[in-house]
C-alpha positions in Angstrom: -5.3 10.7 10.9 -9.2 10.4 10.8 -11.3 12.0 8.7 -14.8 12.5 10.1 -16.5 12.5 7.2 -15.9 9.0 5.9 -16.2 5.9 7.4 -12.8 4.4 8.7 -11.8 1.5 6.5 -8.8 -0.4 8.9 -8.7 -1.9 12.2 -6.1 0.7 13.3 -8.6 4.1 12.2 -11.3 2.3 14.2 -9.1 1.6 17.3 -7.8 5.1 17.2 -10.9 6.7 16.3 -12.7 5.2 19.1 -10.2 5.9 21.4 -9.4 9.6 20.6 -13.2 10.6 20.8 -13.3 10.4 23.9 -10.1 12.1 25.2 -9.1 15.6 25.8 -6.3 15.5 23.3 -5.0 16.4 20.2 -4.7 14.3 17.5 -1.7 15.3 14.9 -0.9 13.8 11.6 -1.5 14.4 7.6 -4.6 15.3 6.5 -5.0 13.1 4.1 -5.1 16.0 1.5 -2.8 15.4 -1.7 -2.3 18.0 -4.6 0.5 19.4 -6.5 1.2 21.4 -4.1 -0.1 22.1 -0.6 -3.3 23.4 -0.4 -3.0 25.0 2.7 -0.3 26.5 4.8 0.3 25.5 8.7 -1.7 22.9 10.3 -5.4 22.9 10.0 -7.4 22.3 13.1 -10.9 21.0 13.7 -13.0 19.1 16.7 -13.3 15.8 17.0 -15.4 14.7 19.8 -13.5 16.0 23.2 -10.3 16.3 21.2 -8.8 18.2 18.5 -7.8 16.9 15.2 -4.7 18.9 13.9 -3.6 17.9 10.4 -1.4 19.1 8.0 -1.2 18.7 4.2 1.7 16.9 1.6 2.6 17.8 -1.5 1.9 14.8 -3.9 5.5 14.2 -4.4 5.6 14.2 -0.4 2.5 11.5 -0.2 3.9 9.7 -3.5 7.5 8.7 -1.8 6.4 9.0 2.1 3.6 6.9 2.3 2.6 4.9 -1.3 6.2 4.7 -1.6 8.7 3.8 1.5 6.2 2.7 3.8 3.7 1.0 1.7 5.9 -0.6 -0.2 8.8 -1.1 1.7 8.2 -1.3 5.2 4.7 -2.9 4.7 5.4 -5.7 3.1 8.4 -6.7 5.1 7.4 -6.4 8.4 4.3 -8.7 6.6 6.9 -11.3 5.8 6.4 -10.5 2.4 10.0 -8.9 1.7 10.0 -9.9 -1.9 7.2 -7.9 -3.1 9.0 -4.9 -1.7 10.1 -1.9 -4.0 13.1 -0.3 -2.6 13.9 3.3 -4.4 16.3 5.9 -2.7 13.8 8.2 -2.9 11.7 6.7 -0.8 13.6 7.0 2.6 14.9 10.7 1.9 11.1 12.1 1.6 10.0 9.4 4.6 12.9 11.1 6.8 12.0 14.7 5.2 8.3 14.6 6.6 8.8 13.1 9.6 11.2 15.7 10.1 8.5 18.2 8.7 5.8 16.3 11.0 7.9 17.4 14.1 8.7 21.5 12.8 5.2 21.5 13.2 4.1 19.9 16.5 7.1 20.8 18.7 5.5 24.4 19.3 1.8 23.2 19.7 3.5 20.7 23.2 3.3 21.5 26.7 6.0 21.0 28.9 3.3 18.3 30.9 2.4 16.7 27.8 2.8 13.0 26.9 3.1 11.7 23.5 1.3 8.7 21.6 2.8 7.9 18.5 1.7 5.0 16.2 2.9 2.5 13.6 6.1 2.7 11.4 4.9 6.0 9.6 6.5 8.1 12.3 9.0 5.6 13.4 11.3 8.5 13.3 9.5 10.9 14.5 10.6 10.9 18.6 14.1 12.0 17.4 13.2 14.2 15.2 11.2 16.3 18.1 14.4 15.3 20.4 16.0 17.5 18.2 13.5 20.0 18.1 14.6 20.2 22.2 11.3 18.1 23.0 11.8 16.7 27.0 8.1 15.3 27.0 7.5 11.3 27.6 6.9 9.6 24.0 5.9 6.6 23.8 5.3 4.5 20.3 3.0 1.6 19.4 3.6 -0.7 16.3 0.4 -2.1 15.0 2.2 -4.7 12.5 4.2 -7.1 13.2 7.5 -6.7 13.8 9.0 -9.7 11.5 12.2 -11.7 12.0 15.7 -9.8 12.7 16.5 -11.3 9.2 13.5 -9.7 7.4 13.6 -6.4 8.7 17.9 -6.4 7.9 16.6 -6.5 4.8 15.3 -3.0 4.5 18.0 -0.7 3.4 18.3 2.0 6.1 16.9 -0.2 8.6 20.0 1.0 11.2 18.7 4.8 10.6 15.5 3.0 11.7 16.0 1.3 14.6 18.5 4.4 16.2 15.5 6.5 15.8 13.3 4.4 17.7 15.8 4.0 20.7 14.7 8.2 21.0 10.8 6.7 21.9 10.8 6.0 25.9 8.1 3.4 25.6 8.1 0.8 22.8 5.1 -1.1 22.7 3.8 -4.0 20.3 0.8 -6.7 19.7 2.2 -9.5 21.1 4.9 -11.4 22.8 6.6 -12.9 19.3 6.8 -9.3 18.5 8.6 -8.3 21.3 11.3 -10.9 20.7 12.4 -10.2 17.4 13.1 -6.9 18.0 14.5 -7.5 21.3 16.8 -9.9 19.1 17.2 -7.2 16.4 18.6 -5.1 19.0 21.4 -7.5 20.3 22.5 -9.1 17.3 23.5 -5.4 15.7 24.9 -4.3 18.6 22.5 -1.6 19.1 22.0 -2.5 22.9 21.4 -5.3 25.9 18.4 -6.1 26.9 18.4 -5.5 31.2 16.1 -6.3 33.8 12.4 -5.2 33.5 12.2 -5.4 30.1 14.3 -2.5 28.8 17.1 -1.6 26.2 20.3 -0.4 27.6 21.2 1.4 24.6 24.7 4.3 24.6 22.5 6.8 26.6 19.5 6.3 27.8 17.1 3.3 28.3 13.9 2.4 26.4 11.4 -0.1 28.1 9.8 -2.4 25.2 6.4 -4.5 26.4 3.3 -6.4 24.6 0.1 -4.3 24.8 -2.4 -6.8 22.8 -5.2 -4.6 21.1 -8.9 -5.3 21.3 -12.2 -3.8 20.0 -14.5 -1.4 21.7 -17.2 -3.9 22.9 -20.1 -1.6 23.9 -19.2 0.6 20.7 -19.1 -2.6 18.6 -22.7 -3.9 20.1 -24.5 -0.8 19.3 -24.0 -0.7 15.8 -27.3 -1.0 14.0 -28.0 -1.6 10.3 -28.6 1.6 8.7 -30.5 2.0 5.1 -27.1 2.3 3.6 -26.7 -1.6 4.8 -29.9 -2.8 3.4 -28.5 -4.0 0.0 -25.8 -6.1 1.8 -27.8 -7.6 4.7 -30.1 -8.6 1.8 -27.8 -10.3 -0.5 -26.7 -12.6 2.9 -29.9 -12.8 4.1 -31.5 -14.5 0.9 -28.5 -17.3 0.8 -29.3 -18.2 4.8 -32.9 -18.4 4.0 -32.1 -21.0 1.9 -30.8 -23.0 4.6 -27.2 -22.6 3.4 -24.3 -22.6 5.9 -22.3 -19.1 5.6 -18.8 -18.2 6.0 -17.5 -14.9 5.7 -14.4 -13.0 5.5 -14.2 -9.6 6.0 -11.4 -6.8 5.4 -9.3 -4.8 3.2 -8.3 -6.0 0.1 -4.4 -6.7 1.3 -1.8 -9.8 0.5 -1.5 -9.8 3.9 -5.0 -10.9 4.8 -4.5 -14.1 3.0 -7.6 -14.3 1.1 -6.3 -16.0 -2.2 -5.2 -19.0 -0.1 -9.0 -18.7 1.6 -10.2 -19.1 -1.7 -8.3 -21.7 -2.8 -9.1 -23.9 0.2 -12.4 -23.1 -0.1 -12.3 -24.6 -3.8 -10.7 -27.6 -1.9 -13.3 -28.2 0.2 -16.4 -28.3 -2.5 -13.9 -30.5 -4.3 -13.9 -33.0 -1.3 -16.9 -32.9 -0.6 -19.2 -32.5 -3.6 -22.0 -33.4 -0.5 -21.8 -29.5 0.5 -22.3 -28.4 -2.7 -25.3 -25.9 -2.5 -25.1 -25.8 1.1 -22.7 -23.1 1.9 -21.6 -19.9 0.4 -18.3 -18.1 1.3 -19.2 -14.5 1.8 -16.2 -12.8 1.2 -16.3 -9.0 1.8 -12.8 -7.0 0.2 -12.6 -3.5 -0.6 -10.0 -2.9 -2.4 -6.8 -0.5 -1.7 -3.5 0.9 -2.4 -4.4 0.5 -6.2 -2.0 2.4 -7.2 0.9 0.1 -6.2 1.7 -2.9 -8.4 1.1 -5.6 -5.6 -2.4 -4.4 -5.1 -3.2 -4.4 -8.7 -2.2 -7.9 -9.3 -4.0 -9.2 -6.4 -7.3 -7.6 -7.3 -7.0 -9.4 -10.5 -5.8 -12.9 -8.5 -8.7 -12.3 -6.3 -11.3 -11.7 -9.1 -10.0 -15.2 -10.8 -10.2 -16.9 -8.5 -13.6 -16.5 -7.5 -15.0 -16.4 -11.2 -13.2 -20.1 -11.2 -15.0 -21.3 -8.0 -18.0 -20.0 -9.2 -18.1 -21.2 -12.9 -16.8 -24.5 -11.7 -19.0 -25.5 -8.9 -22.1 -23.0 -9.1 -25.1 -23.6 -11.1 -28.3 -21.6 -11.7 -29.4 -21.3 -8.0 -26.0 -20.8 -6.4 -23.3 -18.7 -6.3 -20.6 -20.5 -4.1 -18.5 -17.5 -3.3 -20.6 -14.0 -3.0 -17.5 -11.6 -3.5 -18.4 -8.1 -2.3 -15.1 -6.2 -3.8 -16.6 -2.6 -2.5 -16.6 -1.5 1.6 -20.2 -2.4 3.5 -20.4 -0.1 6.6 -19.7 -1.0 9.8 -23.2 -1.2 11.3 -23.7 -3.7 9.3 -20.4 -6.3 10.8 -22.5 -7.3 13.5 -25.2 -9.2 11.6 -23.1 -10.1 9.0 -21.2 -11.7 11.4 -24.1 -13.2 13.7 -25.6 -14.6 10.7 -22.1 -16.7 9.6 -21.6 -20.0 11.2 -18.0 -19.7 10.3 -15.2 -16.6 10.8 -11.9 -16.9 8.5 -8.9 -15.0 9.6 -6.3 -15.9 7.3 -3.4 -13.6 7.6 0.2 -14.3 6.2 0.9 -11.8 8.7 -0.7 -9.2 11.0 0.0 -7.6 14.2 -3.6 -8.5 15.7 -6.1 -8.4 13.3 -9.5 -7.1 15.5 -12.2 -9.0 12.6 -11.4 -12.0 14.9 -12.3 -10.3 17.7 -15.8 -8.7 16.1 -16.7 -12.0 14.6 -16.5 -13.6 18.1 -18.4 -10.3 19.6 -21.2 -11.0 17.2 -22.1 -14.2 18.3 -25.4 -15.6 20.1 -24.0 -17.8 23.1 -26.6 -20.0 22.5 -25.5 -20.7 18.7 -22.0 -19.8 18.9 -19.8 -19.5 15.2 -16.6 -21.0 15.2 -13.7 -18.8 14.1 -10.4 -20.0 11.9 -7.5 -17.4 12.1 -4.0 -18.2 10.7 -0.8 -18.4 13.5 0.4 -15.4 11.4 -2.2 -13.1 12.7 -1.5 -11.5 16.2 -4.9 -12.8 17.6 -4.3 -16.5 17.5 -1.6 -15.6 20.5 -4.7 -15.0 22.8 -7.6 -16.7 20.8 -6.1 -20.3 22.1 -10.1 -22.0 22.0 -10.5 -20.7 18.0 -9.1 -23.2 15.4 -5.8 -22.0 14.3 -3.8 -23.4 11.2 -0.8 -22.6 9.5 -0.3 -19.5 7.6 -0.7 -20.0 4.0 -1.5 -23.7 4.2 -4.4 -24.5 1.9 -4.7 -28.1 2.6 -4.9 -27.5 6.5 -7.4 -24.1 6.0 -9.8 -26.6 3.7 -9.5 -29.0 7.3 -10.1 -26.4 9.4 -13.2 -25.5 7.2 -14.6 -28.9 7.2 -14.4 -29.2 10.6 -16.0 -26.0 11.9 -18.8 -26.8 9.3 -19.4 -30.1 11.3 -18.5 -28.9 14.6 -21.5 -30.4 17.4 -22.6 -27.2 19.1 -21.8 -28.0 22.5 -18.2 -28.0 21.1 -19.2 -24.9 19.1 -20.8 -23.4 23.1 -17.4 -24.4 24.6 -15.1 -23.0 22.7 -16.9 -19.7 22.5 -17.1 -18.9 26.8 -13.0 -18.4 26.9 -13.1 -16.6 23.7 -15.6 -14.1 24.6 -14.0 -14.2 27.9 -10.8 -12.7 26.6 -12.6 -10.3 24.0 -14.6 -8.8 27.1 -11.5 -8.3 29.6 -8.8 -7.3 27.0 -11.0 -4.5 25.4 -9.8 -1.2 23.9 -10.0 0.4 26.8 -8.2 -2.4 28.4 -4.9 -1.3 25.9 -5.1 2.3 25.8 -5.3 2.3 29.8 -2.6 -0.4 30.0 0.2 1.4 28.0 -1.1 5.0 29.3 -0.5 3.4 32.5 2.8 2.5 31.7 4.1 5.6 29.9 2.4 7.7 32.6 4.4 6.1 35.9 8.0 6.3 33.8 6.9 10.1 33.3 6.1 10.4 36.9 9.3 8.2 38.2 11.5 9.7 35.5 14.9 12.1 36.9 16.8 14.6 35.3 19.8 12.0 34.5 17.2 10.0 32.6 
């Protein structure tokens, strides 16, 4: 759940956030408070735009297993295709089961008969059955925001049966894009959990669960009005001095996470001034990552691969007057994305894996259509299903990033002008309001056509 009083860090707290402002709702899910014990009793209410935020607190042994422990580092990294950096402790599962179950004591008195439920990503995976049992009737639907990997990764999480039977309790399965859909359409079949049946729904034992692709995109008009506060003034300085000097910028911008692909971004960008010693004080990498999660073990050793890597770049191609890659390991706020963005001739997406990844989206937003940026983004990232025009390369692939570098560097801009109209094109008509009103649509008419066999 939001909190109001910071600045959200991830593309999902910005989608939400955005969305939930605006609606006459509630919004349920841990406050983010962790102490010993909990601080307070109940759930703990507070406005939030037109809706109402209702949180409640965990214990740190509760926020310890449930969320640092099974579902950042189990189910993260494997729906990430990362299985092997995965820590599996019993544990972990009991307390994930214990406050989901806890999760649904608590919001199963605050429904209305009428109500319809949104839940989202694999935190609370479990939690439509657990409020079946509570004797919740209401319409749930669920959205995954990763990816959902191959039927072969995801067998590889223990419990993963408890999983999936918990899901079939949601009415509406919904996920980023059509790849997603497949693999766990597979999953389904190949353990014998159900068939898949016309219209794009599970016949499982009892009751059927419709599954669709609902692609996420950014809040346009939200995303355009963002102006540079004074808090963004040291940032839009630092970049603004390197484009004075005529240098070409790339940037990168996001969390600190091995699924964002930045060591290989680095890497290939090492490639490139290795290649091509003729760009050599010409461009700067602007690579914005705040770091995360640091108190898991994967996070800790890439903060230290990261902060390598770039003091090699640097010490081995820089000099007195430039810094090849300016690493900003600390979070910039979002006001200032827009002319971070606008100022790059060059957006890097390089996901391992991710459901959509919405920087693509902003980084294309930001642009002047006269003097269109080209964007790279990795076929692992959910965007590069719908951003056809961008360049795409292979996940992971150093040798075909440096490529993709080189030739959005020497891109002509009519190319550059051509490219851009389709991809603005899709970032304009499959906007955040576009997804929340397409799966609300959804969920809402199997509400309205449901019958008391269903």
């Amino acid at each position: 759940m939001i909190d109001p009083k910071k600045p959200a860090a991830g593309g999902l707290a910005v989608a939400l956030g955005e969305t939930m402002k605006e609606a006459n709702g509630l919004w349920f899910g841990w406050s983010g408070n962790k102490k010993e014990a909990p601080i307070r009793e109940g759930v703990h209410m507070q406005p939030y735009g037109k809706t109402t935020l209702a949180g409640i607190d965990l214990n740190k042994h509760q926020q310890e297993n449930y969320y640092s422990g099974y579902f950042n580092s189990v189910l993260w990294p494997t729906m990430h295709d990362s299985p092997e950096l995965a820590e599996f402790k019993p544990e972990y599962f009991e307390t994930y089961m214990q406050v989901n179950k806890l999760f649904a004591a608590k919001l199963a008195p605050m429904l209305k008969e009428d109500d319809v439920l949104w839940i989202h990503d694999f935190h609370l995976a479990p939690l439509a059955k657990e409020l079946r049992e509570q004797g919740c009737k209401q319409q749930i639907g669920f959205f995954n925001h990763t990816p959902f990997p191959s039927p072969e990764l995801f067998e590889k999480i223990p419990h993963q049966r408890a999983l999936t039977e918990a899901m079939l309790a949601f009415d509406l399965i919904g996920m980023q894009v059509p790849k997603d859909i497949n693999n766990f359409c597979k999953h389904i079949e190949t353990q014998g959990f159900g068939k898949m049946v016309d219209g794009g729904h599970i016949d499982a034992t009892d009751r059927k669960v419709k599954v669709q692709d609902f692609p996420i995109g950014i809040d346009l008009l939200s995303f355009r009005s963002l102006k540079p506060g004074p808090d963004s003034e040291w940032i839009l300085g630092k970049v603004e001095k390197e484009a004075q000097k005529s240098r070409t910028l790339l940037i990168g911008a996001e969390r600190l996470d091995y699924t964002k692909g930045v060591p290989v971004r680095l890497e290939a960008f090492g490639s490139l001034l290795s290649n091509r010693p003729d760009l050599h004080g010409k461009v700067t990498l602007v690579q914005i990552a705040a770091p995360s999660r640091g108190d898991i073990q994967a996070y800790q050793a890439l903060i230290e691969k990261t902060d390598r890597l770039v003091k090699e770049i640097n010490n081995q191609f820089g000099n007195e007057d430039w810094e090849p890659v300016m690493y900003i390991n600390e979070s910039v706020n979002r006001n200032a994305l827009p002319k971070l963005y606008s100022m790059s001739r060059v957006g890097i997406v390089s996901s391992v894996a991710d459901g959509m990844n919405l920087v693509a989206k902003e980084y294309i937003a930001a642009q002047n259509p006269e003097n269109p940026g080209v964007p790279i983004i990795s076929k692992g990232a959910g965007a590069a299903a719908q951003l056809h025009q961008a360049l795409l390369f292979p996940s992971n692939n150093r040798a075909a990033l440096a490529a993709a570098y080189e030739q959005a560097l020497e891109m002509p801009i009519e190319e550059r002008k051509s490219r851009y109209v389709p991809l603005m094109r899709n970032v304009e008509q499959e906007d955040l309001p576009h997804w929340r009103n397409s799966y609300l649509k959804t969920l809402y008419s199997m509400r309205d056509s449901a019958t008391p066999e269903q």
